[in-house]
Residue frames as a rotation matrix with the C-alpha (Angstrom) as fourth column:
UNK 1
0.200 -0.364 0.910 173.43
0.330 -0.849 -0.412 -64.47
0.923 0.382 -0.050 -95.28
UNK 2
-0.477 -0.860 -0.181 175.05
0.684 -0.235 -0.690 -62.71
0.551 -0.453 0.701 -92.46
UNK 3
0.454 0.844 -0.287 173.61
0.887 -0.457 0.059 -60.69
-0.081 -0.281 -0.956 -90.23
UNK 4
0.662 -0.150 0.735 174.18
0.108 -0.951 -0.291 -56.81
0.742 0.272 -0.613 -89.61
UNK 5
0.752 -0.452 0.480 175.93
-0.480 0.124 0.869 -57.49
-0.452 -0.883 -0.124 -85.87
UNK 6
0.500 -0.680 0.537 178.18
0.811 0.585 -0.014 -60.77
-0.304 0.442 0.844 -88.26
UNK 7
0.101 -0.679 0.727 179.50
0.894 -0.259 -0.366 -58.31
0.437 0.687 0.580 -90.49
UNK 8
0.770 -0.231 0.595 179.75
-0.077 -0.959 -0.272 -55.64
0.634 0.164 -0.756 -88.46
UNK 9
0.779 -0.508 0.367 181.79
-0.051 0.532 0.845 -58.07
-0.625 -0.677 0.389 -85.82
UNK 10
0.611 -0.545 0.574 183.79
0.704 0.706 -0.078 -58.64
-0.362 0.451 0.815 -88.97
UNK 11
0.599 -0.321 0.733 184.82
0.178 -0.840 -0.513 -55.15
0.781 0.438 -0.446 -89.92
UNK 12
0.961 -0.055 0.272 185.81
-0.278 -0.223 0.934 -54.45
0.010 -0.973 -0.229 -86.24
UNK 13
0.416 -0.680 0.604 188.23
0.517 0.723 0.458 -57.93
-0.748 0.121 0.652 -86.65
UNK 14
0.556 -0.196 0.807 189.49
0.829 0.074 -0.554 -56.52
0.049 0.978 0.204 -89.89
UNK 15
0.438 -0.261 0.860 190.10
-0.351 -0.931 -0.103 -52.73
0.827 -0.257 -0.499 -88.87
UNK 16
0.840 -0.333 0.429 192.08
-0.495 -0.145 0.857 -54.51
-0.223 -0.932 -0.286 -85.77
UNK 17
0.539 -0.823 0.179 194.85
0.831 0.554 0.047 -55.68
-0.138 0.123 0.983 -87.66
UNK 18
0.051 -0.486 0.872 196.16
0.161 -0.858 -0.488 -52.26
0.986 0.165 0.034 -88.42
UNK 19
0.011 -0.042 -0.999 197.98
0.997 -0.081 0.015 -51.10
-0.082 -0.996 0.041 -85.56
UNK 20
-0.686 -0.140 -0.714 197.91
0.111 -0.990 0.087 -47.04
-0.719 -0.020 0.694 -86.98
UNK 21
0.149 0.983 0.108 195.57
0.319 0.055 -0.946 -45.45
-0.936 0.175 -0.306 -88.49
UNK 22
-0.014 -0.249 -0.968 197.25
-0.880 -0.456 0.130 -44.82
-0.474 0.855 -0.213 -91.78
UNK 23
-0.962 0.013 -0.271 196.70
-0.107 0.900 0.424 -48.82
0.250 0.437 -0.864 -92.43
UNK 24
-0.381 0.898 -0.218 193.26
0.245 -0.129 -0.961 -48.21
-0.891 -0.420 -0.171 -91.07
UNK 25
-0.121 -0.003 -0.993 193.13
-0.539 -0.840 0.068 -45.52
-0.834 0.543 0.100 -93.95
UNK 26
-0.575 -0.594 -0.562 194.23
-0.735 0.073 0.674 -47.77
-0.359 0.801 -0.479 -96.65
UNK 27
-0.908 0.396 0.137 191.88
0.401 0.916 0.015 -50.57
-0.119 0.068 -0.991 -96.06
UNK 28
-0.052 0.995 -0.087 189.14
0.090 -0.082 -0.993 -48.03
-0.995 -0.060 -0.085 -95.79
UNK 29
-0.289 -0.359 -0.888 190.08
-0.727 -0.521 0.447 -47.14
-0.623 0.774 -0.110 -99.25
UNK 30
-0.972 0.095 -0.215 190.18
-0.052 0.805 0.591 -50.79
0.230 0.585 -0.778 -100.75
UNK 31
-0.660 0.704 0.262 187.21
0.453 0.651 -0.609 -51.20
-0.599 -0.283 -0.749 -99.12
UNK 32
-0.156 0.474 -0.866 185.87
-0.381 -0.838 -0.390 -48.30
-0.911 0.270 0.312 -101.27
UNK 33
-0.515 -0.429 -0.742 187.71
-0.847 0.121 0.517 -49.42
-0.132 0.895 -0.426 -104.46
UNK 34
-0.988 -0.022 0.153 185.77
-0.029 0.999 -0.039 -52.93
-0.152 -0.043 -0.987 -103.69
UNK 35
-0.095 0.968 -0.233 182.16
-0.370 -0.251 -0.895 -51.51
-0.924 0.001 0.382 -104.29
UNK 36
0.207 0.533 0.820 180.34
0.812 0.374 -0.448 -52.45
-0.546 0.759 -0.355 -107.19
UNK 37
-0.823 -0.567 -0.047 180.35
0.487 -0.745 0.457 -50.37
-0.294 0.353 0.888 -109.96
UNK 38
-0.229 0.820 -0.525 177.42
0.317 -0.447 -0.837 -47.73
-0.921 -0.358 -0.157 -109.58
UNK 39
0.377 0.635 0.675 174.81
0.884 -0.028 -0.467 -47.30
-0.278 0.772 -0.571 -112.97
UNK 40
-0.973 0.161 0.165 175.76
-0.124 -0.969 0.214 -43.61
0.194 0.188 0.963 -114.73
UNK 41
-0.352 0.771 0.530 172.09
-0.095 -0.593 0.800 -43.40
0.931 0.231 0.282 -114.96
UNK 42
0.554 0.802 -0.225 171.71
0.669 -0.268 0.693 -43.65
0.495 -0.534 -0.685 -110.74
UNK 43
-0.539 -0.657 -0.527 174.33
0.764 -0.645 0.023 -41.22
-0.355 -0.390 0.849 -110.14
UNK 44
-0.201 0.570 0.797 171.39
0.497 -0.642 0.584 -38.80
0.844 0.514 -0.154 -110.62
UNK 45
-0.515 -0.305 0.801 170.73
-0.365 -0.767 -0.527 -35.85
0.776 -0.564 0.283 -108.04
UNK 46
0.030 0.835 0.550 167.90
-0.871 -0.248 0.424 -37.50
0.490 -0.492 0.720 -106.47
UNK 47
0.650 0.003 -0.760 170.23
0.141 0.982 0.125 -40.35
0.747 -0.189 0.638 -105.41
UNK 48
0.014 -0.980 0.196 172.45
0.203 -0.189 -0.961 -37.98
0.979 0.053 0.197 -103.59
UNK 49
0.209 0.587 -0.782 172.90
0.781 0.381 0.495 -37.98
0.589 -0.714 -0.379 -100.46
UNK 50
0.479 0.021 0.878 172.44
0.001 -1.000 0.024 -34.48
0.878 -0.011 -0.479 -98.76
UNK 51
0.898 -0.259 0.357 174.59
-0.387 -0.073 0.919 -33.41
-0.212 -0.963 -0.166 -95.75
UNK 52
0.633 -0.730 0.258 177.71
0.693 0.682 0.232 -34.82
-0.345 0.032 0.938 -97.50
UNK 53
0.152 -0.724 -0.673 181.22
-0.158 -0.690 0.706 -32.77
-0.976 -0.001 -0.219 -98.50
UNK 54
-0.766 -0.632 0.118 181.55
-0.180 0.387 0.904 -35.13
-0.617 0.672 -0.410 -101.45
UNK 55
-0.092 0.409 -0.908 179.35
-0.948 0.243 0.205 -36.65
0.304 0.880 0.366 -103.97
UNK 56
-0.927 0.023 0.374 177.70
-0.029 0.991 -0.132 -39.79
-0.373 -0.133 -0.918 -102.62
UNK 57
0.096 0.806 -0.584 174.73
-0.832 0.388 0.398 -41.43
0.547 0.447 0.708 -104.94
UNK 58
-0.955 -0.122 0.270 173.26
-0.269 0.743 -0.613 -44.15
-0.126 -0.658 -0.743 -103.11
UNK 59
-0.409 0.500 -0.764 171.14
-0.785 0.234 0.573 -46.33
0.466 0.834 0.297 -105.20
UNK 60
-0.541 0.007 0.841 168.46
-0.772 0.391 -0.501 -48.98
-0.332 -0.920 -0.206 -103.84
UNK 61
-0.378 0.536 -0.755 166.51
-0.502 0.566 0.654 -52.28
0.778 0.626 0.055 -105.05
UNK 62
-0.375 0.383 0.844 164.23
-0.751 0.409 -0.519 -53.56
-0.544 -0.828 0.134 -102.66
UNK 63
-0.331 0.144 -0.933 163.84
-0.509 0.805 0.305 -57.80
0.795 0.576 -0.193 -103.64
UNK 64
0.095 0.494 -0.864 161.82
0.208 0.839 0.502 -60.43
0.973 -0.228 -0.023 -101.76
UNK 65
0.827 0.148 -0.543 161.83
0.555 -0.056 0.830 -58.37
0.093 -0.987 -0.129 -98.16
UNK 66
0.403 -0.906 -0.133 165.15
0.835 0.303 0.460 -57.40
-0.376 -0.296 0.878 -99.02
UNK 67
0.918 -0.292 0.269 166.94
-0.010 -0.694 -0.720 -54.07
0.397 0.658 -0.640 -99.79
UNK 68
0.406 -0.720 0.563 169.85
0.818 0.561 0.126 -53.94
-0.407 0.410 0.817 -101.77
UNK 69
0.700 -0.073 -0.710 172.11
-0.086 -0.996 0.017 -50.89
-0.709 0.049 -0.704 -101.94
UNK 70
0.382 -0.526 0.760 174.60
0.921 0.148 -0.360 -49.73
0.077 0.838 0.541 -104.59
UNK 71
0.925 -0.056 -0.376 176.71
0.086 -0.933 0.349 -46.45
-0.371 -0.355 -0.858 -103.95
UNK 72
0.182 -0.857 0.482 179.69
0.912 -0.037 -0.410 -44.43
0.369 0.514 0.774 -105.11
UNK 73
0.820 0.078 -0.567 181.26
0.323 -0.881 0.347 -41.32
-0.472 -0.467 -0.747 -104.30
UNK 74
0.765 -0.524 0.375 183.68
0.112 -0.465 -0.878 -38.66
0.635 0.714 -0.297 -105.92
UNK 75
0.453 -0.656 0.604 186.27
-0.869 -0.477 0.133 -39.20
0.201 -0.585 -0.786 -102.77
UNK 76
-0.119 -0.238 -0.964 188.28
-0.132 0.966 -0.222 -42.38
0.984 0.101 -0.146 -102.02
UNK 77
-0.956 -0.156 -0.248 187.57
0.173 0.382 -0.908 -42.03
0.237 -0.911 -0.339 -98.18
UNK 78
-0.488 0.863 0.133 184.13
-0.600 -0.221 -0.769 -41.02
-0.634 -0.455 0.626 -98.07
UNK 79
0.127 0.090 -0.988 183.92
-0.838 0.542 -0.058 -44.16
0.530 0.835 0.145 -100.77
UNK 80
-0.642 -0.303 -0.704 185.44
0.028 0.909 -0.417 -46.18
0.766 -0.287 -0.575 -98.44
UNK 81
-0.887 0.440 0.141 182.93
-0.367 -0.485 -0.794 -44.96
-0.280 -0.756 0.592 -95.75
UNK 82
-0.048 0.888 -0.457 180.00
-0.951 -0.181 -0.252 -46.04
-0.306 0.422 0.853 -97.94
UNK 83
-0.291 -0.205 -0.935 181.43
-0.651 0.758 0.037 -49.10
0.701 0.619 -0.354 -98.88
UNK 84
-0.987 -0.004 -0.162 181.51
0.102 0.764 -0.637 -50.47
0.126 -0.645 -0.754 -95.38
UNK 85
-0.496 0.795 0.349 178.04
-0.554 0.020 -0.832 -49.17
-0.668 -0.606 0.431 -94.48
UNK 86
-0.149 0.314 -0.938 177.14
-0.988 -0.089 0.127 -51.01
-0.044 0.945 0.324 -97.74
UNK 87
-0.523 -0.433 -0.734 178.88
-0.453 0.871 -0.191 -53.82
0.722 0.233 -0.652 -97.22
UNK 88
-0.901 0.141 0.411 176.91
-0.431 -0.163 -0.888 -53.76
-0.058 -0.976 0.208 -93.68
UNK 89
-0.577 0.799 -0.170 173.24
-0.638 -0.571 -0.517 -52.85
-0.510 -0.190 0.839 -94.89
UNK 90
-0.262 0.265 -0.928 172.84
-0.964 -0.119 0.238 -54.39
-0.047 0.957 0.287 -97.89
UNK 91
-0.537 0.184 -0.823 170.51
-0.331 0.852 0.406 -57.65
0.776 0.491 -0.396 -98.68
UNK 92
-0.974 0.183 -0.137 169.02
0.148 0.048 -0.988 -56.74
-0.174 -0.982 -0.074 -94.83
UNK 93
-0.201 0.979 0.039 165.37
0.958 0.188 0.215 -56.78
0.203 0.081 -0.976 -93.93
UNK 94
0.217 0.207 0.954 163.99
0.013 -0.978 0.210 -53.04
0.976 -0.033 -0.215 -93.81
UNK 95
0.903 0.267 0.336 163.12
-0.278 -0.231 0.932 -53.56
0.326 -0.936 -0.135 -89.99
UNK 96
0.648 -0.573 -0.502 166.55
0.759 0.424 0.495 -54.87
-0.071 -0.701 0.709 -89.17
UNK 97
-0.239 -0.573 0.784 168.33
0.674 -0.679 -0.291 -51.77
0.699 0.459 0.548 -91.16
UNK 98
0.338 0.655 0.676 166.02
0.039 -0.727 0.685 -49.82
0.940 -0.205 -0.271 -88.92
UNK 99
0.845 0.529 -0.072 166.41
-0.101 0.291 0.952 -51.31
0.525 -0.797 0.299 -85.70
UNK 100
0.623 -0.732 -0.274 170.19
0.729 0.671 -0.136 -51.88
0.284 -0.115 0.952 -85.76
UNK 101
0.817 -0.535 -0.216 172.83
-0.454 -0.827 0.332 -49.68
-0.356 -0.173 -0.918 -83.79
UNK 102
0.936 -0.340 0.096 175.57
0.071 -0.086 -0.994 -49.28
0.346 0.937 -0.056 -86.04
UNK 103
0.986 -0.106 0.131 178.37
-0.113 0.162 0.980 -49.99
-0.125 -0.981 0.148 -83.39
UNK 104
0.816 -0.407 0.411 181.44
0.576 0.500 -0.647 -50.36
0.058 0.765 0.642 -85.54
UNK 105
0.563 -0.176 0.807 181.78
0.309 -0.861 -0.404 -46.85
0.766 0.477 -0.431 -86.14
UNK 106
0.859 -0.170 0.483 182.83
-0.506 -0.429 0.748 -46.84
0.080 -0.887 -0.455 -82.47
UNK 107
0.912 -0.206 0.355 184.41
0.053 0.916 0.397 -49.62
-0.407 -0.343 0.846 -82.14
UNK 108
0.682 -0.444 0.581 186.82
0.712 0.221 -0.666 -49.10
0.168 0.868 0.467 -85.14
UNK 109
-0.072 -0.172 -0.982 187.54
0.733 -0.678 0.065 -45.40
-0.677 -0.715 0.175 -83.66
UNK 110
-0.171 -0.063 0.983 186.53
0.823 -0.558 0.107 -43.97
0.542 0.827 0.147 -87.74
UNK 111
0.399 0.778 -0.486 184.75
0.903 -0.243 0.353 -41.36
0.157 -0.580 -0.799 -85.96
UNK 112
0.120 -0.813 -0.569 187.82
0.360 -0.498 0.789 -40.03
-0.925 -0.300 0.233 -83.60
UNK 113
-0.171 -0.955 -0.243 189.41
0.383 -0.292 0.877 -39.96
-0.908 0.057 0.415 -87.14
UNK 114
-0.307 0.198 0.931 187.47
0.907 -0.233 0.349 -38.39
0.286 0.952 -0.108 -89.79
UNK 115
-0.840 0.101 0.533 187.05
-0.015 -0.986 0.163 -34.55
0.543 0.129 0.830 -90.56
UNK 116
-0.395 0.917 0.046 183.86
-0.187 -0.031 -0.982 -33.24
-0.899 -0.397 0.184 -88.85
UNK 117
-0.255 0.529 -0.809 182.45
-0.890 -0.455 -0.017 -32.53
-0.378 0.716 0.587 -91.79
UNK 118
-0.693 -0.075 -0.717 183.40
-0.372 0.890 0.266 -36.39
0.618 0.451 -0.644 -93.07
UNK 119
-0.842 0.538 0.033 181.57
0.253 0.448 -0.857 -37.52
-0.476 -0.714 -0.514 -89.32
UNK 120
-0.342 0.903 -0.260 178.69
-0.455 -0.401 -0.795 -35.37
-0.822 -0.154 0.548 -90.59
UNK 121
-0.103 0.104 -0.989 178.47
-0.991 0.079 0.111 -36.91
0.090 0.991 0.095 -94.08
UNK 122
-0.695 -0.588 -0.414 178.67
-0.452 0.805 -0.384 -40.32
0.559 -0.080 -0.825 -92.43
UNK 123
-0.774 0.632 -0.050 175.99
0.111 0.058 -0.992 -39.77
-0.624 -0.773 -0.115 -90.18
UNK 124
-0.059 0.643 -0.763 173.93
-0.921 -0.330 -0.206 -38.49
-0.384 0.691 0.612 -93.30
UNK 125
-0.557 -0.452 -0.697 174.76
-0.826 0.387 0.410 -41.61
0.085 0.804 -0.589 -94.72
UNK 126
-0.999 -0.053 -0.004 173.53
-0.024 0.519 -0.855 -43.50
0.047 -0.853 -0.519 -92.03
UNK 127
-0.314 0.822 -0.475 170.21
-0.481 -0.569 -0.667 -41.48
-0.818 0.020 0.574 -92.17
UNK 128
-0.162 0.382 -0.910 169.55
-0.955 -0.294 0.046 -41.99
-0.249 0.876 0.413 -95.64
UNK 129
-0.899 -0.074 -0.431 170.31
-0.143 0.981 0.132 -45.51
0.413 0.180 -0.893 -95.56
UNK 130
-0.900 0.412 -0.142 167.38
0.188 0.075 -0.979 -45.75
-0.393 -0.908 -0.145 -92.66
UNK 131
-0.307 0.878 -0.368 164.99
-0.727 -0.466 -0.504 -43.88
-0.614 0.113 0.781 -94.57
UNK 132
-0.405 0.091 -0.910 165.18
-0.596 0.728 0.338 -46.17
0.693 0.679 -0.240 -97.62
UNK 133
-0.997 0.060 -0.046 164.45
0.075 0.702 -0.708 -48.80
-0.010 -0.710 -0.705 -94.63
UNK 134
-0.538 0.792 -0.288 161.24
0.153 -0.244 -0.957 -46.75
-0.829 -0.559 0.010 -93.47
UNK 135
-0.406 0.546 -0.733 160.17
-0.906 -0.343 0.246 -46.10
-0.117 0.764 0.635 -96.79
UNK 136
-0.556 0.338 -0.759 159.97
-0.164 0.851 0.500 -50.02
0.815 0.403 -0.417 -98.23
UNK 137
-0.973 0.144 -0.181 159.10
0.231 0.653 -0.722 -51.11
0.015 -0.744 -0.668 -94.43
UNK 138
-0.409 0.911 0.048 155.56
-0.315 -0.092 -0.945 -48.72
-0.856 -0.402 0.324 -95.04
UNK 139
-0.421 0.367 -0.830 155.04
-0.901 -0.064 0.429 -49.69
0.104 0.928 0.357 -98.39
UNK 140
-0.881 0.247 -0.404 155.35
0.221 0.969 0.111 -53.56
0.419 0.008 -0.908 -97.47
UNK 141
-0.925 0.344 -0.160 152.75
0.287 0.360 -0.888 -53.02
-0.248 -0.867 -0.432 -94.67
């Protein structure tokens, strides 16, 4: 499996074929549209993730060391926003989820181009993802 640095090296590579950021846009989109499809029954409040404009549920399964996200959202760009950190996080070891600067986000320039508010909901994401980390990482221990 890939690491978190592999696939975020790969997103980087991917988000540099667009040479504007309206093909930027579009791919974040697919990438949205490319999530799994998220349970009705974990699209429940206590999966939501606070600090967000939209509606993001962000579901976890923690398997053999491993935790394994699932997420959705009621927006197609703050979907596609979730998708990548998904696409990122997921199937990682708690401590690496922890430990890892998320470097993409720069790299890509999403930042530059998303609403504050969207940056702030992103950054929640981020967060929440992390905690899930720190939870499983004290449970294992």
């Amino acid at each position: 499996m890939a690491t978190i640095n592999e696939r975020q090296d790969e997103i980087i590579e991917d988000f540099s074929l667009f040479d504007d950021w309206m093909g930027k846009y579009e791919h974040l989109i697919e990438f949205g549209k490319s999530l799994p499809l998220l349970n009705k029954e974990h699209k429940i409040e206590e999966n939501e993730v606070k600090g967000c404009q939209s509606k993001v549920w962000l579901h976890t399964e923690y398997k053999d060391g491993k935790i394994y996200f699932t997420a959705d959202s009621n927006a197609i760009i703050t979907k596609g926003i979730i998708g990548l950190l998904v696409h990122i996080l997921s199937g990682q070891k708690p401590e690496e989820i922890i430990n890892n600067e998320l470097y993409f986000i720069d790299k890509i320039g999403l930042k530059e181009h998303l609403t504050p508010l969207r940056s702030n909901g992103m950054v929640s994401m981020v967060k929440q993802m992390k905690m899930y980390a720190l939870g499983y990482k004290i449970k294992a221990s």
